[in-house]
C-alpha positions as CSV (number, residue, x, y, z in Angstrom):
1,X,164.1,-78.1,179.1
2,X,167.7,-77.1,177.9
3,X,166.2,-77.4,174.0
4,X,163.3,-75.8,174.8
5,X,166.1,-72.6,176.1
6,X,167.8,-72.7,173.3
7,X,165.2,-72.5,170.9
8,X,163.2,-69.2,172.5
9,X,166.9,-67.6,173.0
10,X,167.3,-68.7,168.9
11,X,163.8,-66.9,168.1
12,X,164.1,-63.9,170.1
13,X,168.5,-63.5,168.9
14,X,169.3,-65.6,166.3
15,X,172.6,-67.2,165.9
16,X,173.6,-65.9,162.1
17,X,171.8,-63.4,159.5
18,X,171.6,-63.8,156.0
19,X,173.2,-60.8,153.7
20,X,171.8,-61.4,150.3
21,X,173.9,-58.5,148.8
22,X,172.2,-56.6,146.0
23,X,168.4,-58.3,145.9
24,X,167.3,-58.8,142.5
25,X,170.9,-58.3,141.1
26,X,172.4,-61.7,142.6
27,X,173.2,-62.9,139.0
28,X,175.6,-59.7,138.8
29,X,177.4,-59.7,142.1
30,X,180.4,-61.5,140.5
31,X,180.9,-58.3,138.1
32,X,179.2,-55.6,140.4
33,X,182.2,-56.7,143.0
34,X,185.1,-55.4,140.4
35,X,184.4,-51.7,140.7
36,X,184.0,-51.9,144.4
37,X,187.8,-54.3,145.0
38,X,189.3,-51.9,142.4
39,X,187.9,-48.6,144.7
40,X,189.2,-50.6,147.9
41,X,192.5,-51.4,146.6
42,X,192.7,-47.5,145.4
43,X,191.3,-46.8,148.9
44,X,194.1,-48.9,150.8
45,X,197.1,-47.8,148.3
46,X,196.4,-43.6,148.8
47,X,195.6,-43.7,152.7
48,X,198.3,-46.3,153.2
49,X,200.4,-43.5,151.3
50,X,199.2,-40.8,153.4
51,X,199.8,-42.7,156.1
52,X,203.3,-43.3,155.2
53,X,204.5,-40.2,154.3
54,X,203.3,-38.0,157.0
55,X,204.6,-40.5,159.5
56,X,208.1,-40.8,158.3
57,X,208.5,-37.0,157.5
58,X,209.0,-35.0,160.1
59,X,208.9,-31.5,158.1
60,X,204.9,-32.9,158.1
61,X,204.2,-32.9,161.5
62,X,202.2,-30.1,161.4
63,X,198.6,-29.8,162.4
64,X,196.8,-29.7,159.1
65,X,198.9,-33.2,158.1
66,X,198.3,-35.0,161.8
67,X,194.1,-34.5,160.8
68,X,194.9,-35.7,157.5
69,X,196.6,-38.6,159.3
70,X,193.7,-39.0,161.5
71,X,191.7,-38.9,158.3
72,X,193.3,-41.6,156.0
73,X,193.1,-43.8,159.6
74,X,189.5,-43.3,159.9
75,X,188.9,-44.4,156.0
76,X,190.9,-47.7,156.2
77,X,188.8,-48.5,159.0
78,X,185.6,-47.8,157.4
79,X,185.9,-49.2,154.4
80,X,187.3,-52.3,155.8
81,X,184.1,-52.6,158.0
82,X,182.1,-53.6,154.9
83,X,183.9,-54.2,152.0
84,X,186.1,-57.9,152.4
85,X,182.9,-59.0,153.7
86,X,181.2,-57.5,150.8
87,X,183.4,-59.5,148.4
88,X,183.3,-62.3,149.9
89,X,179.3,-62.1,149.2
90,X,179.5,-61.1,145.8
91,X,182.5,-63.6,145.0
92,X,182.3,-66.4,147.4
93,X,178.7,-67.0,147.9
94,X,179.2,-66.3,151.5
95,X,176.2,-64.9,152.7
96,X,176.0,-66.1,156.7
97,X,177.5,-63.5,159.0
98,X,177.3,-64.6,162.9
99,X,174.4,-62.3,165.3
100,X,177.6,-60.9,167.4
101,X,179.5,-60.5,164.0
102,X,176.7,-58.8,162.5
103,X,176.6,-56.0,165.7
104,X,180.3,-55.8,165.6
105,X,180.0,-54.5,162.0
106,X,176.9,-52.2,162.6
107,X,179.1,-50.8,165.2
108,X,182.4,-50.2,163.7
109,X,180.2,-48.7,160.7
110,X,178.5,-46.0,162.3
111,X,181.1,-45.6,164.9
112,X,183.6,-44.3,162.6
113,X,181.5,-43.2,160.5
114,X,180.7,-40.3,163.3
115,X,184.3,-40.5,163.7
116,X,184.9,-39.2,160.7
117,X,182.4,-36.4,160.0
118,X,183.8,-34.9,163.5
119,X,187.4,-35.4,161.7
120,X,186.4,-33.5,158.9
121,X,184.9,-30.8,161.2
122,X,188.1,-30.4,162.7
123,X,189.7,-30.1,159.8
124,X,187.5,-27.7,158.4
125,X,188.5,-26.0,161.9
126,X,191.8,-26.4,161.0
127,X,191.5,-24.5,157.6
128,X,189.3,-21.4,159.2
129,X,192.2,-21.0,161.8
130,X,194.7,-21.2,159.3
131,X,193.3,-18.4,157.1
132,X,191.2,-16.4,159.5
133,X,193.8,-16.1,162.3
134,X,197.1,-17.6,161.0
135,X,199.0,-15.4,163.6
136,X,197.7,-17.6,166.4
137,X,197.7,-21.0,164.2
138,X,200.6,-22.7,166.2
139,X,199.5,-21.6,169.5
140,X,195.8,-22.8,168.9
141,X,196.3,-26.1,167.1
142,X,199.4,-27.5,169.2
143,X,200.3,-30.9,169.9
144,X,198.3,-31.3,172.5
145,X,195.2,-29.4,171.3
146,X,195.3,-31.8,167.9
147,X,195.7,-35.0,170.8
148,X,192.6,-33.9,172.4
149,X,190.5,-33.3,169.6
150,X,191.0,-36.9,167.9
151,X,190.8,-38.4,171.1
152,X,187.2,-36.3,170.9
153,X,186.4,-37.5,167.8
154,X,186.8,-41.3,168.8
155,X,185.2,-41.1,171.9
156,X,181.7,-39.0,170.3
157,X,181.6,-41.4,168.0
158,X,181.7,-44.8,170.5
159,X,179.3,-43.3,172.9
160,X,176.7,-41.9,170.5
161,X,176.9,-45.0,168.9
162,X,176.8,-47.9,171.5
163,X,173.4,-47.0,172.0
164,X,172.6,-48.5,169.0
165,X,174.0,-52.0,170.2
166,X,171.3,-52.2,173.3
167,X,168.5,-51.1,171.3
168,X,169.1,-54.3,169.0
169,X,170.1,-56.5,171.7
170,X,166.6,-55.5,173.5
171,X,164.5,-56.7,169.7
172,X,162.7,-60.2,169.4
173,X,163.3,-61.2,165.5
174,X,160.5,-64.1,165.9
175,X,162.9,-66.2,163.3
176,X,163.6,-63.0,160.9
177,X,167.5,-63.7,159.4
178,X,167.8,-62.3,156.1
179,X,168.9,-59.0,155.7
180,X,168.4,-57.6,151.8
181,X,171.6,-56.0,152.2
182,X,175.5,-55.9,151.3
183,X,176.2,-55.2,155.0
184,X,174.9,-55.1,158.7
185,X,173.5,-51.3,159.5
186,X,171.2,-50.0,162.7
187,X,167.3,-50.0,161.0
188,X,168.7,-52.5,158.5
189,X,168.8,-55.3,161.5
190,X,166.1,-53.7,163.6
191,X,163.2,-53.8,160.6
192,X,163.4,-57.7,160.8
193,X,162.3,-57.2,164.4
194,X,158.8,-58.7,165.4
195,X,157.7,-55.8,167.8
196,X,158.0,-52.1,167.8
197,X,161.0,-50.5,166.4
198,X,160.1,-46.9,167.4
199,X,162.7,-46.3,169.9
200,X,165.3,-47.6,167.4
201,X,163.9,-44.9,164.5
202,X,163.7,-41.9,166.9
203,X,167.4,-42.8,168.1
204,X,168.3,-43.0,164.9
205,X,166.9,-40.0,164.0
206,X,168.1,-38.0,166.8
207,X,171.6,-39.2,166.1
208,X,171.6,-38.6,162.2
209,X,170.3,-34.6,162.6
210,X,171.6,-33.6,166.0
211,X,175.3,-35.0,165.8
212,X,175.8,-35.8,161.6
213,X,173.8,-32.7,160.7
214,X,175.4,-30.4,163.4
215,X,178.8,-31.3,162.1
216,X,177.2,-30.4,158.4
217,X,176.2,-26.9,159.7
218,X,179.4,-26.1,161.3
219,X,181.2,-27.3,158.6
220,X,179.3,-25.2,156.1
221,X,179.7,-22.1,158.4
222,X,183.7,-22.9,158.2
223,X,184.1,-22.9,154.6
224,X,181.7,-19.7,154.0
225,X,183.7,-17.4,157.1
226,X,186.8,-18.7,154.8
227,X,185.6,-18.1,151.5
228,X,184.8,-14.6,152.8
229,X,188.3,-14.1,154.2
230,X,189.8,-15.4,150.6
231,X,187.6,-12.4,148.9
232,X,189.1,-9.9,150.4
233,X,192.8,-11.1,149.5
234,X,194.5,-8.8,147.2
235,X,196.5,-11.7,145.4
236,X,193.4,-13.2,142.4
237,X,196.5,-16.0,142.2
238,X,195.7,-16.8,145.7
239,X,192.0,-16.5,145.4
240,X,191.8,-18.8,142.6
241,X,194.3,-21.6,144.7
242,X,192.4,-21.2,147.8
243,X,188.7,-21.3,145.9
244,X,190.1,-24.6,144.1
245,X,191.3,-26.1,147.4
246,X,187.9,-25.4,149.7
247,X,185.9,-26.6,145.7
248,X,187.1,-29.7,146.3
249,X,187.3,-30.2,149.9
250,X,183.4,-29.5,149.7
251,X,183.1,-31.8,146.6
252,X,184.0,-34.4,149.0
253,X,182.4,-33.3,151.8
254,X,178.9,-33.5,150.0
255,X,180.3,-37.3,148.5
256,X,180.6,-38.2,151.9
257,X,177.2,-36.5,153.8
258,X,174.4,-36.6,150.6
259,X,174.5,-40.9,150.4
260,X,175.0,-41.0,154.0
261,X,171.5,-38.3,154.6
262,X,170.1,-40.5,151.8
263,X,170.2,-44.1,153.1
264,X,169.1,-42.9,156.9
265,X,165.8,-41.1,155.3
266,X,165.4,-43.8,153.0
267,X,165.4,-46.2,155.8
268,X,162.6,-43.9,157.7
269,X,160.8,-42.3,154.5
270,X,161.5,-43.6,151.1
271,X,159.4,-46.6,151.0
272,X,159.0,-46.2,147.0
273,X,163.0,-46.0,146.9
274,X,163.9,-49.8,145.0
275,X,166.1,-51.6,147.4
276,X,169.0,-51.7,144.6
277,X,168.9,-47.9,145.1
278,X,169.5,-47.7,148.3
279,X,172.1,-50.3,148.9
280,X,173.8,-48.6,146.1
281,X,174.0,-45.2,148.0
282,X,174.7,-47.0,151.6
283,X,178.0,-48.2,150.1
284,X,178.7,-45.3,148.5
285,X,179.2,-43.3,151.6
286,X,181.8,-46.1,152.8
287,X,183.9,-46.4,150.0
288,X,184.1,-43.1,147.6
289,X,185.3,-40.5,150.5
290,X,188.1,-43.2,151.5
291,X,189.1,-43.5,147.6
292,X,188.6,-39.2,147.2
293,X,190.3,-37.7,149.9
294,X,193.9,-39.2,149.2
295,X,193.4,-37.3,146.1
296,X,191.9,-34.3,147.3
297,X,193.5,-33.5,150.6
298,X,196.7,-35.7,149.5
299,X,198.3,-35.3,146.1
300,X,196.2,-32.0,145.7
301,X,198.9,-30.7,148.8
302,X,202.1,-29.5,147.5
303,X,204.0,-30.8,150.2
304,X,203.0,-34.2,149.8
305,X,203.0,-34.5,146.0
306,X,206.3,-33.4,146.2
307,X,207.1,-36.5,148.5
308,X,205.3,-39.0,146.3
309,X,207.2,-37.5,143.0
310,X,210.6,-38.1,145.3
311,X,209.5,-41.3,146.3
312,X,209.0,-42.7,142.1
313,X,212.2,-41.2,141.7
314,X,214.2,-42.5,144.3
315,X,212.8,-46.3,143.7
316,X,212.9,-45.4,139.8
């Protein structure tokens, strides 16, 4: 009787999954895996800088640094979600992940990953108050305000995404383990389910275009009410410094939403997308914004290139 438990409990959850990586590319993990360690070392060097700096000076403590802060936070963690695991795949052969393991992951990875779009909404926030009504910036955005608004952030993303958990938990997989992917995500686990998956999808759905592309839309409405206020300065020096800072904020911006949009549809839709493709563009969404937005919202801030220049010097 006790076997006989076991074994239905092993069909309907099994104990481990099976990442294959890359599918028809297993004979290049071992050099696929040196671009993405070399991104994740970049990625843990320049938000481990960030992170650094705007802790230790206090001349930073402002509130366009602190989401910054929050920011670099947020792409450590996301990164990290996927990619030692992802190594160890492509270098160590080590496909097996545990069933709980494997949830754990697919929550931390869309978790933050709501956690972050809602960051960079509040930067973009940040940036409209800044230009559109800089007399009130400190009073708006204080200590307290910026406190209230991560702790928003973090808790959108946990409850919008635990959801995801029970809808998995509630799936028979009938024996189903291997997962043609580099890491566990929501319709990744839940296609290798043996009944219907329907609630899953229009959760998923529901998620990806009221709460990702809501955040897109208010983000985009930012940047154009700030571009507008840039216009009409009478300074073309600070036009062209403020049309340079918001060109690559967006640049990363769309790094960050356009792979992310792409593997959810693809998941749904694009059933004549090849799987390399696709795995492809659901790690790229993990691991370029985390390597980007040191460099963007980072070194491209005076303040903070200045402390990285003194920094060299000092140890130089």
């Amino acid at each position: 009787m006790l076997s006989a438990s076991v074994s239905n409990d092993t069909t309907f959850h099994p104990s481990t999954f099976i990442l294959l990586g890359i599918p028809g590319m297993q004979e290049q993990h071992i050099w696929i895996a040196i671009p993405f360690c070399s991104m994740y070392i970049f990625a843990l060097v320049g938000n481990g800088t960030i992170l650094y700096i705007i802790t230790t000076d206090r001349a930073l403590h402002e509130p366009m640094y602190l989401f910054l802060c929050l920011l670099s936070i947020t792409d450590l963690v996301l990164c990290s979600t996927t990619l030692p695991k992802m190594l160890a795949i492509f270098w160590l052969r080590s496909h097996i992940i545990s069933y709980h393991g494997c949830l754990t992951q697919m929550f931390f990875v869309h978790a933050v990953f709501a956690t972050e779009s809602a960051v960079l909404l509040a930067m973009a926030f940040d940036r409209y108050v800044a230009i559109c009504r800089p007399l009130h910036y400190t009073s708006i955005l204080n200590a307290t305000m910026i406190g209230k608004i991560g702790l928003a952030c973090v808790i959108r993303g946990l409850l919008f995404v635990f959801p995801f958990v029970i809808l998995i938990k509630r799936l028979p997989f009938c024996g189903h383990h291997v997962i043609p992917h580099t890491y566990c995500e929501h319709m990744g686990i839940a296609k290798l389910a043996c009944a219907s998956i329907y609630p899953n999808t229009i959760y998923g759905l529901t998620v990806a275009l009221s709460i990702t592309g809501m955040d897109v839309v208010l983000i985009v409405t930012s940047y154009i009410v700030i571009l507008q206020a840039v216009l009409r300065l009478p300074s073309k020096d600070v036009q062209f410094r403020a049309f340079s800072t918001c060109g690559a904020h967006i640049c990363v911006i769309l790094v960050f939403y356009i792979p992310a949009f792409f593997s959810f549809f693809t998941h749904r839709f694009g059933h004549q997308i090849l799987p390399q493709v696709h795995i492809l563009f659901a790690n790229l969404y993990l691991l370029v914004p985390p390597v980007l937005n040191p460099l963007v919202y980072g070194i491209n801030t005076k303040q903070i290139r200045l402390r990285i220049c003194d920094i060299f010097i000092w140890r130089g």
